[in-house]
Every structure is written in structure tokens, then in C-alpha cells.
N, C-alpha and C positions, 0 to 999 in steps of 0.2 A: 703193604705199602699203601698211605691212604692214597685216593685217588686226586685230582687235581682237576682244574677249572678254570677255564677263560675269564678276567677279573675286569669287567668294564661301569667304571663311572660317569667317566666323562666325555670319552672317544669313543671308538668303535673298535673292536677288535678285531684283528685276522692274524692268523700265524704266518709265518714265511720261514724258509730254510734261511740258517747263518750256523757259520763256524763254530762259534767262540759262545752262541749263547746255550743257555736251556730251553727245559719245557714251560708252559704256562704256568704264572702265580700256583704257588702251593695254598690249598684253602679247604682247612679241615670240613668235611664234607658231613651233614649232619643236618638231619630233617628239621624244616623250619614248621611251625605249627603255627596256627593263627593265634595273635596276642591276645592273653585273659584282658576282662573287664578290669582287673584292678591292677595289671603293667600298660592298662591306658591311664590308670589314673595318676603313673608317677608322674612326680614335677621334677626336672633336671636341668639345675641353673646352665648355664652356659660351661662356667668352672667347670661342672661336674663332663659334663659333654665334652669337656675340650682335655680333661685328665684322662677319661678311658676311651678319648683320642687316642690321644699319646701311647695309652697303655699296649691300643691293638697296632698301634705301627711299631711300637717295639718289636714284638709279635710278627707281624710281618715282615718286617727286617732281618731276623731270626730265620725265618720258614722261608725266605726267598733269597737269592743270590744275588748280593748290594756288589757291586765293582766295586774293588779297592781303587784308591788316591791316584795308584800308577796307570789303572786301566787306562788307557786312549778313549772312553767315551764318558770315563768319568772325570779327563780331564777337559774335555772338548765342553761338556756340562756345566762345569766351576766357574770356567770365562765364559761362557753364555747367561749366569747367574749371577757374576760378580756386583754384588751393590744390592742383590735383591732380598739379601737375607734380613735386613729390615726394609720393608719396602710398603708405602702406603697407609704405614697404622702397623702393620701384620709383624711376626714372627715367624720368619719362613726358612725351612731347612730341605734342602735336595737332594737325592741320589737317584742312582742309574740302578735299575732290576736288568740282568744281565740274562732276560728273558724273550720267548720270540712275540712276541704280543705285541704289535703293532697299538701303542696305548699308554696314555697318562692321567692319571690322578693325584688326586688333591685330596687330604682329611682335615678336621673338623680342627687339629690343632697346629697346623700350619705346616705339617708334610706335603710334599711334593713330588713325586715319582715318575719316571721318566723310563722306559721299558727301551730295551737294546733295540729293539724290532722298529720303532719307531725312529728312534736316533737312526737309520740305516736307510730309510725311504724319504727323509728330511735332509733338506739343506738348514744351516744355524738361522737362518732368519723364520725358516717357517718351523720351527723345534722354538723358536722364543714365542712366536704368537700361540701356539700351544700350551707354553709353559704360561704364558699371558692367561687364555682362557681356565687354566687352573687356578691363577691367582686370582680369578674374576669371583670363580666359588666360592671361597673360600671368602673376600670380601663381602660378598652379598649374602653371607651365611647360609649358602645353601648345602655348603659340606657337612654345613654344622647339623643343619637342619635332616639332613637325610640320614644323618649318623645316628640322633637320639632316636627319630623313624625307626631304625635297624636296632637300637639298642632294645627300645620298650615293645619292639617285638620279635623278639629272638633273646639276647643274652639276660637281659635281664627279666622276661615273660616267668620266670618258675624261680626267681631270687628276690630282688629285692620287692619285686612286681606285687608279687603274693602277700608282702608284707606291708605294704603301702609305704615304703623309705629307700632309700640311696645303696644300691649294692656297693658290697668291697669291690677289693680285686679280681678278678675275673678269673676265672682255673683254664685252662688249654682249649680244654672241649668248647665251653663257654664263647673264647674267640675265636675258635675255629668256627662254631654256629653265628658268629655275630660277622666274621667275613666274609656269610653265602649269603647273609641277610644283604649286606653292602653292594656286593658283587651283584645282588640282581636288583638294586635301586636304582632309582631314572631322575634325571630330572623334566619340569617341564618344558615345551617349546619356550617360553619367556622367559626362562629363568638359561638355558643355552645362550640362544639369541644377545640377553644381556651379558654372559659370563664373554658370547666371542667379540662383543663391543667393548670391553675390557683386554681384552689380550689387542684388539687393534689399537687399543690408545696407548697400549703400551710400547707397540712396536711405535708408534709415531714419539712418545717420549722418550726411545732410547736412538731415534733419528736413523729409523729401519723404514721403508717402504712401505705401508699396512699392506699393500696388495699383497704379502705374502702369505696374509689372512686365509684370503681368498685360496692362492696356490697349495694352502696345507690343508686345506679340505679334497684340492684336486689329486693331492699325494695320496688319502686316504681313500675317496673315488674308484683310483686305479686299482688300489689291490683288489677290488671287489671282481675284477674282470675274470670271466673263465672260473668256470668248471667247479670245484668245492666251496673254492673264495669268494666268489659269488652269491651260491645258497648260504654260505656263512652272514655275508654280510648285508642280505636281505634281511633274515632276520633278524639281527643288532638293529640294522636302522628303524624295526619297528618304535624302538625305547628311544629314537634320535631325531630331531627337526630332520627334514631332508637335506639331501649333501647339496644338490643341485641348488635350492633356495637358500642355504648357506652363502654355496660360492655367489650366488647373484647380490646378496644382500650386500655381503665385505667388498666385490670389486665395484659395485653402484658405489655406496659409500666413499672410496679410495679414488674413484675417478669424480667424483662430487666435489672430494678435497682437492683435486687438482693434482692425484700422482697418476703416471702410466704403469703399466705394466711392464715389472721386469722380463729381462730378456733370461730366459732359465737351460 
């Protein structure tokens, strides 16, 4: 049985107990080696980046447990998203990982992913400013950017890399190696900070309160309390601006704009 791996892009990860979900992301496990001189030198137009996108969320679609249509959180999700499937320029598609991973991502070709664990410590307005700050990466090309990252060193380091051209499709092993690559990418303090200035302008254009910006950083906050969850989530927030200057930044912001703070 390969072994499995906590999958964090854009949030923070912590497990919690739930019924109905499973274990963390399934993510073929396979040493990542430092990228040769010549899988820096591929050039991968965006096209290409945003095909073997797609290719690895099939892939993990496949390897992870997507709620069907009838699930209660995969229907709770569809009306949280309705309208967003083109939304800003983007092509954006969403499902529910029926996973305990307190955690959401976004790839390079407009997947969306929403983790049980998460939906379960959210109220719908702060699961939209989340879902916001993943549309924020994905606009700002930062999925994109961190993916070809992950691809020119990992999946394609010893394929197309070697050859100085454009690999095919990718074999199992391949994406399993190029989802630990993913799994351990960060982004910068600026490039967050902008992605969560997008998820609040979203909640203001869909006539949400942003303060719930704020309040979804405070849901994630908590888990961190006591005992394993804790030393879990110390170290996650090395790879993440801090939660506390998060929340300060969205509630400053949201009471600048002239909202208060919901009553929760």
C-alpha cells in the first residue's frame, strides 16, 4: 500500500476526526532529486502547463475520493459556486475530496478542490473567501507558476528535461513524483497576501461581509490548539504568512470599508 501525505498549497493543513471522510490526499510517494541543468533549461508555454495541469488532476481525481453529486457537501459546494464556473477571465471547475485535511487548492488549469475537513470547521461564507483565495492563484498565475516549478523539477527532470523538448504524457510514477513536488511548494508572503485580497473582494462581489476573510483564518487558527495539532501546525505555518497578520490585515481592511464584524 503506497503510503500517503498531508497535500498543502495554499492553506494549512491539520487532520481532525469525521465520520464519513477518509485519510489524507493519496500522493505517490517517490524521491524528489534536485533538477538537472537541462530540465531548467525547458521552456513550457503556459498551454503546455495548464495541459499537464489538467493531466495531474485527473490523476488526482482518480487517486482521491471526489463526493459524488448526491453527497450533502458536494451539494452544499455547487450553491457556494454557482456562477463561478466562468468567473473573471478563468475556467474554473470544483469538487469536494472527501478527505480529513482541513485544506484547499487550486492548479494551474482551473481545478479547485475543497477537502471535507475543511467544509466541517467553515461556515459557507468563510468556505467562499477560501474558495475566493484560490481563485486569487490561479488568476495571478501563481498555480501556474508553481506547477511548471514542480514540473521542471521532478516530472519532467529525467524526460523531456534531458532532451531539451516538451514531454508526452506523463506515466503514474511520473505524477505520483510530480504531486510531492506540488505538495511541498509554497508560495510567497506577497503572492498569499494578494491571493487573500482576492478572495475578500470576492466575498464583497457576491454581497458577503469580507470580515469572514478574517474569521476563516480564525477557523484555521483554532485547529492549531492543543497537543499534536498544534506541533502540526507550527510547522505548516513555516511555508505561510502568519495567521495572526492575516487576520489583522482582512479585519483592518473590512472595518476601513465600513463593515463590522459578524456575530458568529
Amino acid at each position: 500500500m503506497k503510503p500517503t501525505f498531508k497535500f498543502s498549497l495554499l492553506f494549512l493543513v491539520v487532520t481532525m476526526s469525521a465520520l464519513h471522510v477518509h485519510a489524507q490526499f493519496k500522493l505517490n510517494a517517490k524521491s524528489i532529486k534536485a533538477a538537472t541543468s537541462a530540465a531548467k533549461a525547458v521552456t513550457l508555454s503556459d498551454d503546455e502547463v495548464a495541459g499537464y495541469a489538467k493531466e495531474y488532476m485527473v490523476w488526482m481525481d482518480e487517486n482521491n475520493p471526489v463526493a459524488p453529486p448526491d453527497d450533502e457537501l458536494a451539494q452544499r459546494l455547487a450553491k457556494l459556486t454557482n456562477g463561478l464556473e466562468s468567473h473573471d477571465g478563468l475556467a474554473l471547475n470544483f469538487k469536494v475530496y472527501l478527505v480529513k485535511d482541513v485544506n484547499a487548492f487550486a492548479c494551474a488549469d482551473g481545478s479547485v478542490r475543497v477537502c471535507a475537513g475543511l467544509m466541517q470547521v467553515m461556515d459557507d461564507n468563510e468556505v467562499l473567501g477560501v474558495i475566493g483565495h484560490e481563485i486569487g492563484h490561479v488568476k495571478n498565475k501563481d498555480s501556474k507558476d508553481a506547477f511548471r516549478t514542480a514540473l521542471l523539477t521532478s516530472a519532467l527532470k529525467d524526460g523531456a528535461g534531458s532532451q531539451g523538448g516538451a514531454a508526452g504524457t506523463l506515466s503514474d510514477s511520473k505524477l505520483g513524483e510530480l504531486g510531492e513536488a506540488v505538495a511541498n511548494s509554497s508560495f510567497s508572503r506577497t503572492q498569499e497576501s494578494a491571493a487573500d485580497s482576492y478572495g475578500y473582494d470576492l466575498l464583497k462581489e457576491k454581497e458577503v461581509n469580507p470580515w469572514y476573510m478574517a474569521t476563516a483564518f480564525e477557523s484555521l487558527a483554532k485547529q492549531s490548539e492543543g497537543g499534536e495539532k498544534a506541533s502540526t501546525m507550527q510547522r505548516l505555518m513555516s511555508s505561510h504568512p502568519d495567521t495572526e497578520k492575516r487576520v489583522k490585515a482582512m479585519s483592518e481592511k473590512a472595518t476601513k470599508d465600513g463593515f463590522e464584524r459578524p456575530n458568529k
